[in-house]
ZAMARGU-4260 file (C-alpha; in steps of 0.2 Angstrom, whole numbers, plus 5000, padded with zeros to 4 digits):
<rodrens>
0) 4850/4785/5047 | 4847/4798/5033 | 4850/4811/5047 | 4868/4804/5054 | 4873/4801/5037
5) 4871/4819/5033 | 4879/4824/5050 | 4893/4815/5048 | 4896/4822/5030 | 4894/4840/5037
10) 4908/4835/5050 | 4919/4828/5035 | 4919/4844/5025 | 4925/4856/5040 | 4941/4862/5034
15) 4957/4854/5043 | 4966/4867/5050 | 4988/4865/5060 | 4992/4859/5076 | 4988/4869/5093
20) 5001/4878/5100 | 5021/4873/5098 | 5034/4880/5106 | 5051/4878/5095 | 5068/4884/5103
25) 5079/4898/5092 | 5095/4886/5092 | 5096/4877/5073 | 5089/4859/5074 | 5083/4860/5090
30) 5066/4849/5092 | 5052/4858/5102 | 5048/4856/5116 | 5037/4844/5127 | 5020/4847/5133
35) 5019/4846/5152 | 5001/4851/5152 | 4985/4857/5141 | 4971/4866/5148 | 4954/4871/5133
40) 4944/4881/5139 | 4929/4887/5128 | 4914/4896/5130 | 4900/4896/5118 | 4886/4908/5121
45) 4875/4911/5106 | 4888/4905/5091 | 4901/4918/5098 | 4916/4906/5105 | 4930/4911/5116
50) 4944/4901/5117 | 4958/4901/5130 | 4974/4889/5128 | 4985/4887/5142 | 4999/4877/5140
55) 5015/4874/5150 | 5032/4867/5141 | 5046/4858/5149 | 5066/4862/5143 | 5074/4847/5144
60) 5091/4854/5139 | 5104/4864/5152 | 5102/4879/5143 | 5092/4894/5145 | 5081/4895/5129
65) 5072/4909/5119 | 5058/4900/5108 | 5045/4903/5095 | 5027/4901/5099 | 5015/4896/5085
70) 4996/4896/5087 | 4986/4895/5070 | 4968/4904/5071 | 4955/4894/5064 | 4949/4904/5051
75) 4939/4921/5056 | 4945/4920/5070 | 4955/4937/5079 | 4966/4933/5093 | 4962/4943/5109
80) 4976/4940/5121 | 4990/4932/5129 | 5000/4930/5144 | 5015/4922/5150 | 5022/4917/5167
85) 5039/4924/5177 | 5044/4915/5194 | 5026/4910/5196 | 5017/4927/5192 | 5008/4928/5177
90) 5012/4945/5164 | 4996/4952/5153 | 5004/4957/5137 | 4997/4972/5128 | 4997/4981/5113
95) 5008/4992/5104 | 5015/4997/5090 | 5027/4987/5082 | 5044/4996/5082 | 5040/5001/5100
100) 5035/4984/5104 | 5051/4979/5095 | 5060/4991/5106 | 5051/4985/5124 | 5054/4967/5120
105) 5075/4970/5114 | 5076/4981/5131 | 5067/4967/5144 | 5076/4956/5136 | 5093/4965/5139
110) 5089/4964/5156 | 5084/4946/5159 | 5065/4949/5162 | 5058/4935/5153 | 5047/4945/5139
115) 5037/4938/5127 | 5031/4946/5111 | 5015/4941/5100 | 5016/4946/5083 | 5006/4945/5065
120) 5012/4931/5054 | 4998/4930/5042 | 4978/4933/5042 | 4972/4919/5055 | 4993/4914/5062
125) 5000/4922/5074 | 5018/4920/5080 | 5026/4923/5100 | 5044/4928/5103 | 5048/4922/5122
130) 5062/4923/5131 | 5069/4916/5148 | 5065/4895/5147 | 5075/4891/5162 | 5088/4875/5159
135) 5076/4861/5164 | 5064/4872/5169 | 5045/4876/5161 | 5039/4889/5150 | 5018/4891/5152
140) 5009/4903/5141 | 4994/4907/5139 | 4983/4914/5121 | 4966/4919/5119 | 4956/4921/5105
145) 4937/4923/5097 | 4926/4920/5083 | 4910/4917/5071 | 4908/4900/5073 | 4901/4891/5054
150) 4884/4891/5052 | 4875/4878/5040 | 4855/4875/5042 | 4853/4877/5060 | 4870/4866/5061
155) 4885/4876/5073 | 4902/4868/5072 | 4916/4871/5082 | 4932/4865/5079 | 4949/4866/5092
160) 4964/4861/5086 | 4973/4847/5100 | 4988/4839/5094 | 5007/4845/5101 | 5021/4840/5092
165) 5033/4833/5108 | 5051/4837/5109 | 5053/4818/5109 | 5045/4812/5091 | 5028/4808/5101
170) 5012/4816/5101 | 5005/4815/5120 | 5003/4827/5134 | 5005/4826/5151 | 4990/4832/5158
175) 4977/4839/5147 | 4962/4845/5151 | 4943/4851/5139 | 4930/4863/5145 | 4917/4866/5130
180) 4901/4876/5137 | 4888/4880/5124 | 4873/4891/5126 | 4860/4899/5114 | 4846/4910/5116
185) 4837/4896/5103 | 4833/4880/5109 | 4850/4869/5106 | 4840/4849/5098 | 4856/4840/5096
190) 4875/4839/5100 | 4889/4828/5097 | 4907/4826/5098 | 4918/4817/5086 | 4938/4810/5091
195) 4938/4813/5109 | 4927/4801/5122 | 4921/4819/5131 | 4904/4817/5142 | 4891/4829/5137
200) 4879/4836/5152 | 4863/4846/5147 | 4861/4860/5157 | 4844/4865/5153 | 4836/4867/5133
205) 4848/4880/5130 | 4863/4876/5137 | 4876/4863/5138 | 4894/4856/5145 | 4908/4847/5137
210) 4921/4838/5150 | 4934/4827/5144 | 4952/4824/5157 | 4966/4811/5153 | 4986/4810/5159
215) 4998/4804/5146 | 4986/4804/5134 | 4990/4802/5115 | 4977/4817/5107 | 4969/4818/5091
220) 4972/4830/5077 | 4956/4841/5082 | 4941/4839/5090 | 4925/4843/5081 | 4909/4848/5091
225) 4892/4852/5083 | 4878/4856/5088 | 4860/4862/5082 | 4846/4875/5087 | 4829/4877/5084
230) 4821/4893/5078 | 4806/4899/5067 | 4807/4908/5052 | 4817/4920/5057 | 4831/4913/5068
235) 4838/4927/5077 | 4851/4931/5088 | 4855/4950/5095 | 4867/4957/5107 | 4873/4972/5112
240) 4886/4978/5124 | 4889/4998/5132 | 4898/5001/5146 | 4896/5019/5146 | 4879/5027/5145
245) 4885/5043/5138 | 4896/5035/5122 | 4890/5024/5108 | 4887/5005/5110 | 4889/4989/5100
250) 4878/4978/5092 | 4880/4959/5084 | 4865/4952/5073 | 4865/4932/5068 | 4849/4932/5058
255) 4845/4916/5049 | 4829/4919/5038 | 4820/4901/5033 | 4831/4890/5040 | 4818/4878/5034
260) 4816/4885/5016 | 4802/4877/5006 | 4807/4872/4987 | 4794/4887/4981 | 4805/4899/4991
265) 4822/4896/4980 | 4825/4910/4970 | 4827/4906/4952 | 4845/4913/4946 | 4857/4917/4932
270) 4875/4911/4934 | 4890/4915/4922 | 4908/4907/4923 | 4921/4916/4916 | 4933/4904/4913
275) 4954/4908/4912 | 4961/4899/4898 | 4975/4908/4895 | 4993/4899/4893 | 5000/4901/4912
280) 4984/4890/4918 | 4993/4876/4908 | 5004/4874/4921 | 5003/4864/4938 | 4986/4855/4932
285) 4978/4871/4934 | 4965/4871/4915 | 4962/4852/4925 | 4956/4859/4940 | 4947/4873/4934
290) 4938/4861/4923 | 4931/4849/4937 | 4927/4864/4948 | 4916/4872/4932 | 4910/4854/4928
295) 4904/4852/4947 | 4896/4872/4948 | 4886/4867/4931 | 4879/4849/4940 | 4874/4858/4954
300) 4863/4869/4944 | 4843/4868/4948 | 4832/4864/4934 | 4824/4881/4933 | 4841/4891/4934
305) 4850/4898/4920 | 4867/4900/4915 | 4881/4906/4903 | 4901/4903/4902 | 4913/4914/4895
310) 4929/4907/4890 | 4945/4919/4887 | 4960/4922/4884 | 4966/4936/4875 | 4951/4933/4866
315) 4933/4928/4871 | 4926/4912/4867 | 4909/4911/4876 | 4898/4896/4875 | 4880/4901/4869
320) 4879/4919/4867 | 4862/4921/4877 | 4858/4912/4895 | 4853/4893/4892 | 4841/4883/4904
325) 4849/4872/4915 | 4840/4857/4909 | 4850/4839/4909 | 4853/4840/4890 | 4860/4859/4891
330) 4870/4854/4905 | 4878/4838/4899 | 4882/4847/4883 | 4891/4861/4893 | 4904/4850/4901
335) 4904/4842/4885 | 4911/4862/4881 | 4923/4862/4896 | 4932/4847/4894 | 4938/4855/4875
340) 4945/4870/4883 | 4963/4871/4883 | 4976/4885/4887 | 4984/4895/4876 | 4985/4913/4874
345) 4986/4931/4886 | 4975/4934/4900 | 4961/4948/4895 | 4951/4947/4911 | 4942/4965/4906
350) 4935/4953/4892 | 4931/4939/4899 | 4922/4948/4912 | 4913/4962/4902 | 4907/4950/4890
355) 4897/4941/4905 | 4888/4955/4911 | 4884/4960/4895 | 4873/4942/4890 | 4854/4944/4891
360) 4859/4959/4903 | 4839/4964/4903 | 4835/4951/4912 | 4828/4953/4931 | 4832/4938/4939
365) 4847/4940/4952 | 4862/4935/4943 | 4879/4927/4948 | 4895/4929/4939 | 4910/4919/4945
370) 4927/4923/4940 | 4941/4909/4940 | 4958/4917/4934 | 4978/4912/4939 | 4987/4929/4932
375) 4988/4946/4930 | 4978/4957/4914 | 4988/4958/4897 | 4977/4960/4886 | 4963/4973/4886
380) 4962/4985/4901 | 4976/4980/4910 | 4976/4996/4925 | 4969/4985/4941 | 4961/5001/4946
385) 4953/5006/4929 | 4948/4990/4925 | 4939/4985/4941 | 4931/5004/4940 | 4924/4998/4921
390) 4917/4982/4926 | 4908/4989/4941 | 4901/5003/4926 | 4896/4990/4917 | 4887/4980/4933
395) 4872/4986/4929 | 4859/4975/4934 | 4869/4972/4951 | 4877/4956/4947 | 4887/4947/4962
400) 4906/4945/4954 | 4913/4933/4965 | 4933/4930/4961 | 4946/4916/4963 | 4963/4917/4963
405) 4975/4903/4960 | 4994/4901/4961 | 5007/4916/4965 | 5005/4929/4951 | 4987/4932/4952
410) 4984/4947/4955 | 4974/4952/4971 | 4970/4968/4970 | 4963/4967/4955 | 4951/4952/4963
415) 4948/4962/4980 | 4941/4979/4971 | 4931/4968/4957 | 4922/4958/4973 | 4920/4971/4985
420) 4912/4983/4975 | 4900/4969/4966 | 4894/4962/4983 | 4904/4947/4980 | 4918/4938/4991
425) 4936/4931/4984 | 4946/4918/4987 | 4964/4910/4985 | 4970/4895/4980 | 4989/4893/4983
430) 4999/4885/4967 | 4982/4878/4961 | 4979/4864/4976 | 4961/4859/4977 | 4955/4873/4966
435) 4941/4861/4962 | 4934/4858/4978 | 4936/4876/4984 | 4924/4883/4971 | 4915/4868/4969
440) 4912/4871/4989 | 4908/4886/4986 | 4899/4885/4973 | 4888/4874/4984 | 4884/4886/4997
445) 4876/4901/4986 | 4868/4889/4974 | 4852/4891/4985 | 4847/4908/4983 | 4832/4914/4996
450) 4835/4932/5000 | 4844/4946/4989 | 4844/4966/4993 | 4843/4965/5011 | 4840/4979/5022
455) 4839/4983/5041 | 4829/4994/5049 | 4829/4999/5070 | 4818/5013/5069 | 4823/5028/5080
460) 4840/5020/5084 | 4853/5029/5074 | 4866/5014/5070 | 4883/5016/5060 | 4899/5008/5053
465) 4888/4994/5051 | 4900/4977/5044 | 4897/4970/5033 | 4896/4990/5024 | 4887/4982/5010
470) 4874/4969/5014 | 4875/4952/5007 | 4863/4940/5000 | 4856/4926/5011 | 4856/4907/5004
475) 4847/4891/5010 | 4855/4886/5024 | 4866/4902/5028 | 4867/4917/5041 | 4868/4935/5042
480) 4882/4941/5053 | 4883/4960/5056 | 4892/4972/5070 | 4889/4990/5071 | 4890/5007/5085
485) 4873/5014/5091 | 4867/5028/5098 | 4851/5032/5107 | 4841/5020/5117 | 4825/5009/5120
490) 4814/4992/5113 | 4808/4996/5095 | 4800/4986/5083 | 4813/4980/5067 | 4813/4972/5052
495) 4826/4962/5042 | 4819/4964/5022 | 4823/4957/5007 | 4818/4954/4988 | 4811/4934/4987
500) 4810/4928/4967 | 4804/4947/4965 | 4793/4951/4980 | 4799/4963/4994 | 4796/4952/5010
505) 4800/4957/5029 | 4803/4948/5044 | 4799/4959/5061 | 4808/4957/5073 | 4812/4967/5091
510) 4827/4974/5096 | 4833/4981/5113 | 4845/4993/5113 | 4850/4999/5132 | 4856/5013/5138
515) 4869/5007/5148 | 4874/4987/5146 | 4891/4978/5154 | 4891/4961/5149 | 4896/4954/5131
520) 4911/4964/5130 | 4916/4954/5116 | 4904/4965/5106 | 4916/4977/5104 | 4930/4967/5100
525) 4921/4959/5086 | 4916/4975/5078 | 4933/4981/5081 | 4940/4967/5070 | 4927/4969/5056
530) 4933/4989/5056 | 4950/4984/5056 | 4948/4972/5042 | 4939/4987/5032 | 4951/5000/5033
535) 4964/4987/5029 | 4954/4983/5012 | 4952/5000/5009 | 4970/5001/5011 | 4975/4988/5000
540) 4963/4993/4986 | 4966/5013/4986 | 4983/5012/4993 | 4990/5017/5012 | 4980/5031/5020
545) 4988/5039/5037 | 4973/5044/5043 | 4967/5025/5042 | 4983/5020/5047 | 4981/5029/5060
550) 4963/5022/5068 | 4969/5004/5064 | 4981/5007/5077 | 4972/5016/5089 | 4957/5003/5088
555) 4971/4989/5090 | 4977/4999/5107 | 4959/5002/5115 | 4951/4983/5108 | 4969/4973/5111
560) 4968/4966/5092 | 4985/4962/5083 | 4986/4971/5067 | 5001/4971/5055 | 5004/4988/5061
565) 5007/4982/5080 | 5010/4968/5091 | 5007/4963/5109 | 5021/4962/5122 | 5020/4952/5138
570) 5034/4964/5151 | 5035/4959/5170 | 5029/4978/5178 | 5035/4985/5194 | 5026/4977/5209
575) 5014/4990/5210 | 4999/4984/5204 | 4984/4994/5213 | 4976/5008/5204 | 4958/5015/5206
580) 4949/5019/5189 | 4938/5030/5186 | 4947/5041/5196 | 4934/5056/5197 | 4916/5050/5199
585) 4898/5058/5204 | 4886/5052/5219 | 4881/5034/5213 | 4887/5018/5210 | 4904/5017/5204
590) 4915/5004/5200 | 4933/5002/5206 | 4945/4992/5197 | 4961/4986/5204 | 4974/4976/5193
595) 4983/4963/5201 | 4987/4943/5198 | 4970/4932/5197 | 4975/4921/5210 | 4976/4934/5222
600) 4963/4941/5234 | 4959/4957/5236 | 4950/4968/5248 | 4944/4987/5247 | 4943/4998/5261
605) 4935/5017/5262 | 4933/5023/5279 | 4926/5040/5275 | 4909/5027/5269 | 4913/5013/5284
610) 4914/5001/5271 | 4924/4985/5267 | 4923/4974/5250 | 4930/4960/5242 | 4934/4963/5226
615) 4929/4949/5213 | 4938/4943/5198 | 4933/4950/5178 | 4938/4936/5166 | 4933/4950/5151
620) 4943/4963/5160 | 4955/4952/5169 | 4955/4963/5183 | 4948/4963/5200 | 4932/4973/5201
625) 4921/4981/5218 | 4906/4994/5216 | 4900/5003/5234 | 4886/5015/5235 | 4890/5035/5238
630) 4874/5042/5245 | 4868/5057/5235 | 4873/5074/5244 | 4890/5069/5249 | 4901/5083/5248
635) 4911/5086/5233 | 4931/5083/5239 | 4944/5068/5237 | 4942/5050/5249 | 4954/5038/5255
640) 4954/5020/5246 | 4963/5008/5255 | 4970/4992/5245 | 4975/4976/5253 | 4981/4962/5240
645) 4986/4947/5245 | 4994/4937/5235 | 4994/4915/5234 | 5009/4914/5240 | 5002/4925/5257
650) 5011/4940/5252 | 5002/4957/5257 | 5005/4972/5248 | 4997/4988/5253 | 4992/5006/5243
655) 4980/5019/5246 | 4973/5028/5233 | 4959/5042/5233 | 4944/5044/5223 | 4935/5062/5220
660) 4915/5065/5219 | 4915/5080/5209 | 4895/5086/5206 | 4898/5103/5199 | 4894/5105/5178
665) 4909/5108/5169 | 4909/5131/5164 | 4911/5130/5147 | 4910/5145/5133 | 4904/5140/5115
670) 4902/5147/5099 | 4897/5144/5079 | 4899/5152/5064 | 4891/5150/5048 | 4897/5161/5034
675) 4881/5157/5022 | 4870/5145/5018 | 4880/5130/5011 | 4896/5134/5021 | 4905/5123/5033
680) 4898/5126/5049 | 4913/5131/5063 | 4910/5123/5080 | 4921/5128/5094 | 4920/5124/5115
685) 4930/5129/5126 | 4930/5128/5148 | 4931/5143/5156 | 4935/5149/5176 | 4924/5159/5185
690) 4931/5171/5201 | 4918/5159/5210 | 4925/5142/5206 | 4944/5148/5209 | 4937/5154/5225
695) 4930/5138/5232 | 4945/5128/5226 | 4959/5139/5235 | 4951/5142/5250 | 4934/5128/5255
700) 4943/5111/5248 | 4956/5101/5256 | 4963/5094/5240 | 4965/5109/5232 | 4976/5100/5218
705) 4960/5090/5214 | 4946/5103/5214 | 4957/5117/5201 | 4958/5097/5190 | 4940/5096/5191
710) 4936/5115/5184 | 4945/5109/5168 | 4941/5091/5166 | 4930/5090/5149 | 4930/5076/5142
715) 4919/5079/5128 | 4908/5089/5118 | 4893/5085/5107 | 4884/5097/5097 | 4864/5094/5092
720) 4861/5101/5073 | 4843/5108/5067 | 4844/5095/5057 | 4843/5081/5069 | 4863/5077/5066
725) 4873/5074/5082 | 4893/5080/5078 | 4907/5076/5091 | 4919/5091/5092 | 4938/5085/5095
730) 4949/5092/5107 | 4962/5102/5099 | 4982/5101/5106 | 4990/5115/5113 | 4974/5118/5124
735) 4963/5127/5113 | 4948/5118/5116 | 4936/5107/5105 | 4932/5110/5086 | 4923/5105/5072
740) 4916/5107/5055 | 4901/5101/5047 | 4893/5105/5031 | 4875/5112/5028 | 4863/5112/5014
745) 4867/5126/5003 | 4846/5130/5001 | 4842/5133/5019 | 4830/5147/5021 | 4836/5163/5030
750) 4831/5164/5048 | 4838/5159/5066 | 4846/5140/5070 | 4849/5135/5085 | 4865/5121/5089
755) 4863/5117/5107 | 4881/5111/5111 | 4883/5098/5127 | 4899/5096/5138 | 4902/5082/5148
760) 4917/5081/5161 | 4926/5064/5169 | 4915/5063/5182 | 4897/5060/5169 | 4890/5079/5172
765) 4883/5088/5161 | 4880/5107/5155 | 4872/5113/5139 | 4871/5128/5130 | 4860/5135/5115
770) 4869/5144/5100 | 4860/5156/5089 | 4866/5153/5070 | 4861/5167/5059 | 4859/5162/5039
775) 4854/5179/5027
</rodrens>
């Protein structure tokens, strides 16, 4: 009994989050529109969901309609897609940037093609422009997205959003149908479903399926799944994904250190309120709030912890000017404190917060300062910048700040900088709502300290941009999420280590990190969003960089992620729809790929091997895919590819393409220069023409075109330092070749260093060469 009571409590405290998608037409009044059908599709593998929504909407007017589409993300969650459907084909959307995409979507619409256009609208909402609802006609679309799941003690909760508000006033849909599938690499013990009457089937101990199928059915508001695994110490979970041998990869670490933590194990802690009670928190219930938050954070203080508060204003009113012991008497006399504390006064957060850290500041336990504040600085240091830079000055001792803002003129900056550079998080709460169970909530969740200075190691593996960049600390009951690039190879002992009430302690653990590794895609996408949300902080913190600008919006392009720098734009293409990728390729197994609609079928042809294949379906690329075997010694020279797609309807469309094996090295000329010791080091690469090579391509190859491509096809260069560092040099425009700089330790020894630079072309071969750095 004890155990469902606590289940059902963990489902009641998931956060309630809008409806699922709604389709509201652009004409003023107008209702939206019905929901013909609703298709959930959701796959859980190892507490990463991917959602697809597919929903069709019904215009019950005589007018041909342009509508708004509204999907809200649960939160974390980074929308990966969407599609939309034109005379029965569906249209892929993709990403670019805004005023282009503005430009595409004003243009398709000008000429009736039905566009649709997905754009930003806050951090987790994301709005769709379409065009083209035929007079009583449908309108389907479909969105995709991805995320973290919540993680509590062993307990995964997923939450999908069902209910539709109808054109009509109701709330049913026609034809809905729920696919959850749920897999973990730990053992899953239980499962349940709340507001839906869905049939579980267990698949084995570590996987599961959720069905659920109704016509005119009335749904709920959401439908909550949970479920539970099974782990030993050190719950782990670890993931990679690298498509291309010769480039980085992707990794994604769940680690859950003691999800059964013994009493002995909490780590004893300092915590410190710093309490707003200036006048602007007198308004909208705000002082009220804040109180029962404080009065909640000081109840759920263990026995052996300590604490302070620090009231201000434009003045500092602290209640004990050393830590006190969180024993029943202390406590009940602090709220005795808080209920006394009124507003009046400026806002000197400087203050407040200075006077914190600077209580019993020689102690060693892991301290906790929490800041709850609704304005901007008036008093003191009011410079956001300056003021955050003093208080991380201060921070000795490594204190977590963790900030909270309430109501419109807080400022966030301010909060962002103070939390990101103290390890901490923050948080809003708009025109003071709920301000008490927001911290009190969170509150909650850290009050169980287990693990604090945690560090990774992978031994030979060289891993970077690692998110998050500065590593949290762990609490009873919580998880460590981290995404990052990698480069080398092989299975090698690690360790996730951390300080436990003062003691280093270190849980082993292996990883596997392979050379080459196509499945789990989503790996990318997930450290692509964390980078994105980075730069993005950076930007907000230190103002707008171009150069981060810059790679937000190329990692939006390459990792189809919507950024307020771009959108996604859904555009019916020409009928073409063949193409053959990689184009260029060595003796091996090579892929090709061939776009076209999922319901089609489509068959690849190449006569110069006597081969036919049917290509199959990639849900993560949504593209068709077909790999055949070129036997090693086949000349070098360009091959027919014949493409037959037939479409549902039984339309055939025909292309032929080519595809060159190309075995020759790229040529290449290198050359660095180092003017002295501690210099920037010069790296330049550059392909060069023999007599030779022109020779064979003009007069011994049939596709002469393709084999002068092939002599100049480098697609990078990587140069190998003395040091061990690995420096990629970037093509420069104009066709000059690839340069870079890197910088060198201004004490090296005079003598000979060797930079062995290696050139890789299209087609994956390699040539090296050595370079002879002189230092005197």
């Amino acid at each position: 009994m004890a155990k469902s009571l606590t289940l059902f409590a963990a489902l009641l405290a998931v956060p309630l989050t809008a409806h699922a998608g709604i389709l509201v037409p652009k004409e003023p009044g107008a209702s939206p529109l019905s929901l013909r059908r609703q298709t959930l599709t959701v796959e859980v593998t190892d507490q990463v969901a991917r959602a697809t929504v597919e929903e069709t909407f019904e215009n019950h007017t005589d007018r041909a309609l342009e509508g708004t589409y509204k999907l809200p993300l649960p939160e974390g969650a980074a929308s990966s897609g969407f599609a939309t459907w034109v005379d029965g084909q569906r249209v892929e959307s993709k990403v670019q940037e805004k005023a282009q995409a503005e430009a595409t979507y004003a243009k398709a619409q000008a000429n009736r093609e039905q566009p649709a256009m997905l754009e930003q609208d806050a951090k987790y909402g994301f709005t769709t422009r379409v065009d083209g609802i035929a007079p009583f006609g449908t309108k389907r679309i479909e969105a995709k997205y991805a995320q973290i799941l919540p993680y509590d003690a062993g307990l995964v909760t997923l939450r999908i959003p069902l209910r539709v508000e109808s054109a009509r006033g109701g709330e049913t849909v026609g034809q809905f149908s729920l696919s959850v599938t749920v897999s973990d690499q730990k053992k899953i013990t239980e499962l349940h479903s709340m507001n839906l009457p869905a049939k579980w089937e267990r698949l084995d101990n570590n996987r599961a399926r959720l069905t659920f199928q109704a016509t005119d059915v009335s749904l709920p508001e959401a439908l909550v799944v949970t479920y539970r695994t099974e782990s030993a110490r050190l719950g782990l979970s670890f993931l990679t994904y690298r498509p291309d041998a010769d480039d980085e990869g992707y990794f994604l670490l769940l680690a859950s250190p003691q999800e059964v933590t013994e009493s002995k194990d909490i780590v004893q802690k300092d915590v410190l309120f710093v309490f707003d009670t200036s006048g602007s928190m007198g308004s909208s219930n705000k002082i009220e709030q804040a109180r029962a938050a404080l009065k909640r954070c000081l109840a759920s203080l263990g026995s052996l912890d300590r604490f302070g508060i620090v009231a201000f204003s434009d003045s500092v009113n602290p209640y004990f000017h050393a830590l006190t012991l969180a024993t029943a008497e202390n406590v009940a006399d602090a709220m005795r404190f808080a209920d006394k504390l009124e507003a009046a006064g400026g806002t000197n957060i400087h203050g407040g917060v200075s006077a914190a850290l600077k209580i019993d500041a020689e102690s060693t336990r892991p301290r906790v300062v929490v800041l709850m504040t609704d304005g901007e600085p008036t008093f003191g240091i009011t410079d956001p910048v300056l003021l955050a830079k003093d208080i991380q000055k201060l921070n000795t001792h490594s204190a977590r700040v963790f900030t909270f803002g309430v109501g419109p003129t807080v400022n966030k900056l301010l909060l962002e900088r103070m939390a990101a550079e103290n390890r901490g998080t923050v948080a809003y709460i708009d025109n003071g709502a709920a301000i008490d169970k927001v911290v009190g909530d969170f509150y909650a969740s850290i009050s169980r300290p287990v693990l604090s200075d945690l560090s990774i190691g992978f031994a030979s593996v060289t891993t970077k941009m690692r998110y998050p960049d500065v590593m949290p600390d762990l609490y009873k009951g919580s998880q460590l999420v981290v995404v990052g690039r990698y480069s080398g190879s092989g299975k090698m002992k690690s360790e996730l280590s951390g300080m436990l009430n003062g003691q280093r302690v270190t849980f082993p653990f292996e990883a596997d990190f392979p050379r080459q590794r196509t499945q789990d895609s989503f790996v990318a996408r997930l450290w692509a969003q964390k980078r994105i949300d980075y730069l993005l902080l950076q930007n907000r913190m230190n103002g707008e960089l171009q150069e981060a600008k810059d790679e937000i919006i190329r990692l939006s392009k390459t990792h189809q992620i919507v950024t307020p720098y771009t959108s996604m734009v859904a555009v019916r293409s020409s009928p073409a729809v063949a193409s053959v990728t990689p184009e260029r390729v060595k003796p091996g197994d090579p892929w090709i790929r061939v776009r076209a609609p999922k319901t089609s079928k489509v068959t690849v042809r190449l006569p110069s091997f006597a081969l036919t294949l049917t290509a199959r379906w990639n849900e993560e690329e949504q593209l068709f895919g077909a790999r055949f075997w070129v036997p090693p010694g086949t000349p070098d020279g360009s091959y027919p590819v014949l493409i037959d797609v037939t479409h549902a309807d039984g339309r055939i469309a025909r292309w032929e393409r080519t595809i060159a094996i190309d075995t020759q090295a790229p040529a290449f000329t290198a050359t660095a220069q180092l003017p002295r010791a501690g210099a920037s080091l010069s790296l330049h690469a550059q392909a060069v023409l023999s007599p030779g090579d022109l020779t064979h391509a003009l007069f011994h190859r049939a596709d002469k075109q393709e084999a002068m491509k092939s002599l100049f096809d480098i697609r990078r260069v990587t140069a190998h330092l003395w040091d061990g560092r690995e420096i990629q040099l970037v093509l420069q425009p104009g066709g000059f070749g690839f340069y870079a700089a890197a910088e060198t330790n201004s004490v090296m020894a005079p003598g000979t260093y060797d930079v062995v630079l290696t050139a890789q072309d299209f087609a994956g071969n390699t040539a090296m060469q050595t370079v002879a750095v002189e230092v005197r």
